[in-house]
Backbone as CSV, one residue per row, in Angstrom:
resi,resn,N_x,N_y,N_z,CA_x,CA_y,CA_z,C_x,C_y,C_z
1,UNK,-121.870,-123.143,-104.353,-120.851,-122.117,-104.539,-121.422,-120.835,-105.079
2,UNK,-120.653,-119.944,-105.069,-120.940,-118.802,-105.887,-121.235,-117.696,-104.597
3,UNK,-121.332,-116.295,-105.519,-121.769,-115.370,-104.340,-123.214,-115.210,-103.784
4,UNK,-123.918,-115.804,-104.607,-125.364,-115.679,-104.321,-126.132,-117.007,-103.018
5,UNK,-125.132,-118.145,-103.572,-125.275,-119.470,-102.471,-124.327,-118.487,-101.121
6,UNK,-123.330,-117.918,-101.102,-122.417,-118.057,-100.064,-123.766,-116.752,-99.357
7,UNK,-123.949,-115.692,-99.855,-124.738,-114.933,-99.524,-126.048,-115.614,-98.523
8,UNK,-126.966,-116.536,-99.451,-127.771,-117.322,-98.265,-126.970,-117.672,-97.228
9,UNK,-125.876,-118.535,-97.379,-125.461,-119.347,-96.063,-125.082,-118.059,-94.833
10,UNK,-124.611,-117.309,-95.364,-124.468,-116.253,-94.485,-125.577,-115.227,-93.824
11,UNK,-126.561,-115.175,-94.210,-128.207,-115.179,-93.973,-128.844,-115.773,-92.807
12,UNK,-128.407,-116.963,-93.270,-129.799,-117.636,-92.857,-128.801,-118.749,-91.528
13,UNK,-127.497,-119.042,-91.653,-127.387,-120.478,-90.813,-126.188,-119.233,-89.271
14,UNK,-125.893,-119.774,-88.946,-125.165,-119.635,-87.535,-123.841,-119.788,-87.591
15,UNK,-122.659,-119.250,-87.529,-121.305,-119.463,-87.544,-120.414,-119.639,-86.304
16,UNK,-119.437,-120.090,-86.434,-118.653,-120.352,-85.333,-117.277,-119.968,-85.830
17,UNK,-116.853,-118.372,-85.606,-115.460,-117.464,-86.216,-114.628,-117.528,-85.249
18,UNK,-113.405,-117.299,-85.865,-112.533,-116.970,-85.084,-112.678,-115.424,-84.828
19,UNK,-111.661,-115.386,-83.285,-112.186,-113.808,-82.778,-111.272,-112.764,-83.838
20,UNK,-112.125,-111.455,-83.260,-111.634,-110.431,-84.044,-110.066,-109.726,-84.176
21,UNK,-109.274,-110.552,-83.487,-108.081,-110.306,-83.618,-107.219,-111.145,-85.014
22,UNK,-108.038,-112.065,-85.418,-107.328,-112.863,-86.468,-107.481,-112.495,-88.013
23,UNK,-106.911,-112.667,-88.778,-107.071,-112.212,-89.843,-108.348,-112.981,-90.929
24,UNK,-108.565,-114.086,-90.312,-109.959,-114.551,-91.007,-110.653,-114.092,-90.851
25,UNK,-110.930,-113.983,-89.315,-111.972,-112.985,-89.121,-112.113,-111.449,-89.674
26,UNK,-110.760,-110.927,-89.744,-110.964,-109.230,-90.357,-111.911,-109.500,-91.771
27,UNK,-110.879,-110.560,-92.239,-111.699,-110.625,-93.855,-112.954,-111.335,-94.382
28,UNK,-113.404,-111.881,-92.987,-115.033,-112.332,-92.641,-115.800,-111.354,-92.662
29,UNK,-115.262,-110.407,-91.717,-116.613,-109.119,-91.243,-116.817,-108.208,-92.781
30,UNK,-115.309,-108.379,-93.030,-115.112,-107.092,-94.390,-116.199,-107.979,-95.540
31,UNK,-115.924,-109.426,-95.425,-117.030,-109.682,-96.276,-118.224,-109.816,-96.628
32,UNK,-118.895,-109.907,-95.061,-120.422,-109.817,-94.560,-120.831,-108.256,-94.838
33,UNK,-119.633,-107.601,-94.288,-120.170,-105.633,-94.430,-120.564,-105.681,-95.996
34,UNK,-119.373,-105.878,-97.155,-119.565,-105.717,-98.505,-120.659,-106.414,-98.688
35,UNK,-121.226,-107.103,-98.510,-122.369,-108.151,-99.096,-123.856,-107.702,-98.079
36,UNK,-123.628,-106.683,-97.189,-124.444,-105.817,-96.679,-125.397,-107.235,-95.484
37,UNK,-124.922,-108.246,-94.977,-125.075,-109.339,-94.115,-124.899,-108.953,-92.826
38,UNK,-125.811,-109.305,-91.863,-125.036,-109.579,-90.447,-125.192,-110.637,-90.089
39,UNK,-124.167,-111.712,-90.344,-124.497,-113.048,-90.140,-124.712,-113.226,-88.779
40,UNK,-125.255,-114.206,-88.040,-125.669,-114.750,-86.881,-124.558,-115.785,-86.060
41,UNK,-123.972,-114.856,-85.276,-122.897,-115.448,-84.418,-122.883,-116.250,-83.524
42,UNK,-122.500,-117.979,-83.872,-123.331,-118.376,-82.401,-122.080,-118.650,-81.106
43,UNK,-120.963,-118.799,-82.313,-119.831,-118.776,-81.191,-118.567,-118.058,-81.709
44,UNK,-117.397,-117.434,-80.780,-116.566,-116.574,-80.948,-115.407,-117.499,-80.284
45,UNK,-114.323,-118.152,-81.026,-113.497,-118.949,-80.719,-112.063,-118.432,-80.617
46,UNK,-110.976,-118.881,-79.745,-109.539,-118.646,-80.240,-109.135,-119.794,-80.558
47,UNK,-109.527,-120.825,-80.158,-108.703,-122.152,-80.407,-109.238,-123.211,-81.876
48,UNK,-108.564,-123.384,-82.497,-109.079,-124.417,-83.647,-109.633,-125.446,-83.554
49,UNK,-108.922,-125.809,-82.166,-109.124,-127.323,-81.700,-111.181,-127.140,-81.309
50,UNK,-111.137,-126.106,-80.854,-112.507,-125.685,-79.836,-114.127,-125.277,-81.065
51,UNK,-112.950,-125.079,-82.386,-114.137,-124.489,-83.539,-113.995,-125.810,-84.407
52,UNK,-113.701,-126.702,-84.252,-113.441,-128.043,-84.651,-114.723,-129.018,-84.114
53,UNK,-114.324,-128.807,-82.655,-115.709,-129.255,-81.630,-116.815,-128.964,-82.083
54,UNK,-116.962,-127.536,-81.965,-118.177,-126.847,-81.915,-118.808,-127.523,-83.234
55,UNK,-117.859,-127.494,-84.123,-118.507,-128.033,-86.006,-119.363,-129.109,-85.511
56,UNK,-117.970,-130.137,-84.964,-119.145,-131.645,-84.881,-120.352,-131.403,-83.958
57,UNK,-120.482,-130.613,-83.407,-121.269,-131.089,-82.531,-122.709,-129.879,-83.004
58,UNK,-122.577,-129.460,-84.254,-123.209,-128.687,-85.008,-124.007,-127.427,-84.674
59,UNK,-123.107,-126.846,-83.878,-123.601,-125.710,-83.432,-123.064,-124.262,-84.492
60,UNK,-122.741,-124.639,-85.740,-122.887,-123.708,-86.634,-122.201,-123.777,-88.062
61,UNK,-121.766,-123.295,-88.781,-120.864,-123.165,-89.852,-119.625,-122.862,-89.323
62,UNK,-118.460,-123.769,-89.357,-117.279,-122.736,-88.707,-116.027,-122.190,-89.949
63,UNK,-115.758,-121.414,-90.001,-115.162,-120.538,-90.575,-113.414,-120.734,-90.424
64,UNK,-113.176,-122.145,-91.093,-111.461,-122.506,-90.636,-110.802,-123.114,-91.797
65,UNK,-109.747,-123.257,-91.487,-109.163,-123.964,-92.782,-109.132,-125.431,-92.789
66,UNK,-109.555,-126.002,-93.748,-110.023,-127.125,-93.762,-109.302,-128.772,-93.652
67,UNK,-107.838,-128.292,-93.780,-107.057,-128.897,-92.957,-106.958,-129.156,-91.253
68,UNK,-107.879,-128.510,-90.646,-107.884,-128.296,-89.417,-109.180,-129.620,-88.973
69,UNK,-109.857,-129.596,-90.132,-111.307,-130.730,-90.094,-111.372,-131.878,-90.872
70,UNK,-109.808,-131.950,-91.660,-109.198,-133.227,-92.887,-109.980,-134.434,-92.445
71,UNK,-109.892,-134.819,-91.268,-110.103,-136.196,-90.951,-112.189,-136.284,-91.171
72,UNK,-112.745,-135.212,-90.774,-114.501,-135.026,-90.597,-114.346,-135.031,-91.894
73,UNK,-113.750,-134.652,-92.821,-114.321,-133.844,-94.174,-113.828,-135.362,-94.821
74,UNK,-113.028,-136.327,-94.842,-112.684,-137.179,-95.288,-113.544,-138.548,-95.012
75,UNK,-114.321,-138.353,-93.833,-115.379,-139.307,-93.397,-117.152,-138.772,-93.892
76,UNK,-116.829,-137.607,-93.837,-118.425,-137.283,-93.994,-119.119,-136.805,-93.004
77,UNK,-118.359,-136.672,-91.859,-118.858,-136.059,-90.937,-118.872,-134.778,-90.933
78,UNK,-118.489,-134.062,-91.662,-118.378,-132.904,-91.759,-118.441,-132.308,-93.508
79,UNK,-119.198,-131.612,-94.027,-118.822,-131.414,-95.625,-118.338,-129.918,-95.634
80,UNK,-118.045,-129.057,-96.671,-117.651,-127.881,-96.926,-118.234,-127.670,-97.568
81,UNK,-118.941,-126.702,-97.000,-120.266,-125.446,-97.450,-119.380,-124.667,-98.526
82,UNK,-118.756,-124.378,-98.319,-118.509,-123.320,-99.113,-117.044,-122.652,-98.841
83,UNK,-116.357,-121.665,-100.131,-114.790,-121.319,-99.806,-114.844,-119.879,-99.780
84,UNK,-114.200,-119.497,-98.484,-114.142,-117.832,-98.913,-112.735,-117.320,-99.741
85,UNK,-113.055,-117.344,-100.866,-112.048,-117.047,-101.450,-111.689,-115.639,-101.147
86,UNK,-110.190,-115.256,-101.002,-109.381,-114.419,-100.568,-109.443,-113.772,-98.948
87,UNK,-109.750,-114.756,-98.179,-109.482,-114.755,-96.969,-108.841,-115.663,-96.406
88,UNK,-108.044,-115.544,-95.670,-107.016,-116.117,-95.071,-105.693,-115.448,-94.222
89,UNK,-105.180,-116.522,-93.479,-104.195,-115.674,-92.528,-102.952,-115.723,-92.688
90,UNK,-102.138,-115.045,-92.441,-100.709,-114.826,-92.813,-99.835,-114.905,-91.810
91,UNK,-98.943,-116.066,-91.959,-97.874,-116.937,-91.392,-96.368,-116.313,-91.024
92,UNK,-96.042,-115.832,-89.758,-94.661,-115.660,-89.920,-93.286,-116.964,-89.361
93,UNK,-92.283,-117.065,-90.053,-91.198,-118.103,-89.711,-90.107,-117.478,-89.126
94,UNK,-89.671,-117.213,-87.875,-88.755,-116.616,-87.310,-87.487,-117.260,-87.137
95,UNK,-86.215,-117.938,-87.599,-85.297,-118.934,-87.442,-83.901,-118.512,-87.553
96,UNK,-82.914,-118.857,-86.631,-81.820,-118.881,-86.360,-80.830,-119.642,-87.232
97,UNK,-79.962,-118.903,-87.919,-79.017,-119.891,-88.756,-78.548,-121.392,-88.094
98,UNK,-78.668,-122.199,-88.478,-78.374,-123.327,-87.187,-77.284,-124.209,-88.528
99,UNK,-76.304,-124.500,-87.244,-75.572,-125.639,-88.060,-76.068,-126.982,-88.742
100,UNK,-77.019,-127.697,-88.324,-77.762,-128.481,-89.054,-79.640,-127.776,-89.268
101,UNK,-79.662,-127.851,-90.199,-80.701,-126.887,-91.155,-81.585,-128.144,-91.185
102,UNK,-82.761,-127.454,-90.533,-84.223,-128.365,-90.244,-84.687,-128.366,-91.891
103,UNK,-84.925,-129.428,-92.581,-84.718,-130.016,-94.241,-86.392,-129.535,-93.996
104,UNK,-87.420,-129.527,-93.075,-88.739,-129.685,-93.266,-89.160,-127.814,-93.502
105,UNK,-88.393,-127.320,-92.720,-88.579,-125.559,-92.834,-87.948,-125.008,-93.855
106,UNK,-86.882,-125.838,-94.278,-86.188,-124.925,-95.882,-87.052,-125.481,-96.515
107,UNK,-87.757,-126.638,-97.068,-88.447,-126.604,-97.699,-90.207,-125.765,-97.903
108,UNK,-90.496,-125.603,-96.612,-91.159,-124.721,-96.680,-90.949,-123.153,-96.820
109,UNK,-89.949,-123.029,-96.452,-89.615,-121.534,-96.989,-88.873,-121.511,-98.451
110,UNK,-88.627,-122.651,-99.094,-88.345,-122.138,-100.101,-89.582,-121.644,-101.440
111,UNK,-88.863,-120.501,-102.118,-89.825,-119.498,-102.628,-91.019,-118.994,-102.102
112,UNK,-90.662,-118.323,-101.283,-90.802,-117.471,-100.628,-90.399,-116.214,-99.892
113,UNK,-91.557,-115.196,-99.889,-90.960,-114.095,-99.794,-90.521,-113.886,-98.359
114,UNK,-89.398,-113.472,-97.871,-87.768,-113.331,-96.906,-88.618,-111.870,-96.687
């Protein structure tokens, strides 16, 4: 951990990002620019399912949320290098008043900002 470990990993190993339309990625590049890095891109993904692959099959560091790799990271097939703290992407919930109220989405929207 730390900025000086995350700094090597970003150096020296190969990543597998999501493309530049996503918000991980904005706050990837913004973090490689600040830390004066050009990390080494080996793949440019849209699909999770596809930067999931790419992990196991170790063609780089991939840059996802780690719920997306629960099951690798829970076996060992996969470990977590490292957390970019304050990057991440932002979720919208679009929903129709409905006469029976989906119990799994009010609970996720509750407290939260409307």
């Amino acid at each position: 951990g730390g900025i000086s470990g995350l700094s090597e990993l970003l150096a020296r190993l190969p990543f597998i990002l999501p493309t530049s339309d996503t918000g991980v990625r904005i706050g990837f590049d913004a973090l490689t620019e600040r830390l004066g890095i050009r990390p080494q891109i080996a793949a440019e993904v849209e699909d999770m399912a596809m930067m999931r692959l790419l992990a196991r099959e170790g063609v780089g560091l991939a840059v996802l949320p780690p719920i997306v790799v629960q099951d690798e990271l829970s076996t060992g097939k996969l470990v977590e290098a490292d957390r970019l703290q304050g990057i991440g992407e932002t979720f919208f919930a679009v929903t129709l008043s409905r006469r029976f109220p989906n119990t799994i989405l009010s609970e996720l929207l509750k407290d939260r900002t409307l």
